[in-house]
C-alpha positions in Angstrom: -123.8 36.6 -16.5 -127.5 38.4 -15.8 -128.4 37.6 -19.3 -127.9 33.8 -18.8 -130.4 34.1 -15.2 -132.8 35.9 -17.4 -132.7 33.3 -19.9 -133.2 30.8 -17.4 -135.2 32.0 -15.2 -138.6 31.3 -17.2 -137.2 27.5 -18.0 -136.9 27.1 -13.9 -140.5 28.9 -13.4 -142.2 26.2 -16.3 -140.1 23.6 -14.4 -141.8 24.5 -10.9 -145.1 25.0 -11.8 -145.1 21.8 -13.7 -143.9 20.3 -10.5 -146.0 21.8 -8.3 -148.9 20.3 -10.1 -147.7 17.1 -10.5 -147.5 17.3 -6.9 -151.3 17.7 -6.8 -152.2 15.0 -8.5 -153.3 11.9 -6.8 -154.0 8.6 -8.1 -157.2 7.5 -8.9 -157.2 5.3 -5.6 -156.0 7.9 -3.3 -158.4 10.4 -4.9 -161.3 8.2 -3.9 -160.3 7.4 -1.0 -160.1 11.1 -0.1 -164.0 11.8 -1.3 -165.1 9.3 0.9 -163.4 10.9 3.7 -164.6 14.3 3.4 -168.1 13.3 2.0 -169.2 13.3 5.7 -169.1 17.2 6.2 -172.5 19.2 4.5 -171.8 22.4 5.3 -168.3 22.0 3.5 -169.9 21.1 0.7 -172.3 23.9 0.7 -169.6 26.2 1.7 -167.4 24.9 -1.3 -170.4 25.3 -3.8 -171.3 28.7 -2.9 -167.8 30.2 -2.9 -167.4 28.1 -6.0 -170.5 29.9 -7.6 -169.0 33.2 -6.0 -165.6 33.4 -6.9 -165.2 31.4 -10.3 -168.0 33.2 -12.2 -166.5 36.7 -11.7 -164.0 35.4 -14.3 -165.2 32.8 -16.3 -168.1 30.5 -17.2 -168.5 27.8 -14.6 -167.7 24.4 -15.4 -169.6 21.3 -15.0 -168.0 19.1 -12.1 -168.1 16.3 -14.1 -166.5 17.7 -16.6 -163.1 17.2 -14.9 -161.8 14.0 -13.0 -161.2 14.6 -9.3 -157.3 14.4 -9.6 -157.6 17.2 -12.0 -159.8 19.6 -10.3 -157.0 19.0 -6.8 -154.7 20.2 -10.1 -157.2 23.0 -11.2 -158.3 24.4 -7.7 -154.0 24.7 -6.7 -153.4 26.6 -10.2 -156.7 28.7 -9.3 -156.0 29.3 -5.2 -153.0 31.6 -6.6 -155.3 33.1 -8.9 -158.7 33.6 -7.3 -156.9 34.9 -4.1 -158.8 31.8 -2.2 -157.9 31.1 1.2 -156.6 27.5 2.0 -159.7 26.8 3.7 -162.2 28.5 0.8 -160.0 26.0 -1.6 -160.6 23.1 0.0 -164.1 24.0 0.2 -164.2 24.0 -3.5 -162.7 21.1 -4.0 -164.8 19.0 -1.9 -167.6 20.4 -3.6 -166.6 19.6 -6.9 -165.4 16.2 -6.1 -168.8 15.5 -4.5 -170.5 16.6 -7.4 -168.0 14.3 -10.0 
């Protein structure tokens, strides 16, 4: 009986992750209509950019923001919150920075 949960237990981890950033995507629509609402804030932006520049290099080389669409950096910046050990508030940052800069 434990050896079946161990043998399952990595299919129902895939399964949630996979969920969890399907989740995370938004349309194309709702992802613009999202970057026009938080395009009003400046210092979230430059908060966002500077925790971006922070945080992300220690590990790896920073991407271009245009290099990803803005439904998949909300994807990217959920798979890296876990990671990076970003606050919800630090992640959001990020993301409206690199969804500005798209």
């Amino acid at each position: 009986m434990n050896t079946r949960i161990f043998t399952l237990l990595p299919v129902v981890m895939i399964a949630a992750v996979l969920g969890l950033g399907m989740l995370a995507a938004q349309t194309p629509a709702a992802a613009e209509e999202s970057k026009a609402a938080v395009q009003s804030d400046p210092m979230q932006f430059a908060s966002g950019a500077k925790t971006w520049a922070d945080t992300c290099a220690r590990c790896h080389n920073m991407r271009d923001p245009k290099s990803l669409r803005d439904d998949q950096w909300r994807a990217a910046i959920a798979h890296m919150r876990v990671r990076a050990h970003l606050t919800a508030k630090e992640a959001e940052d990020v993301l409206v920075f690199l969804q500005q800069s798209n």
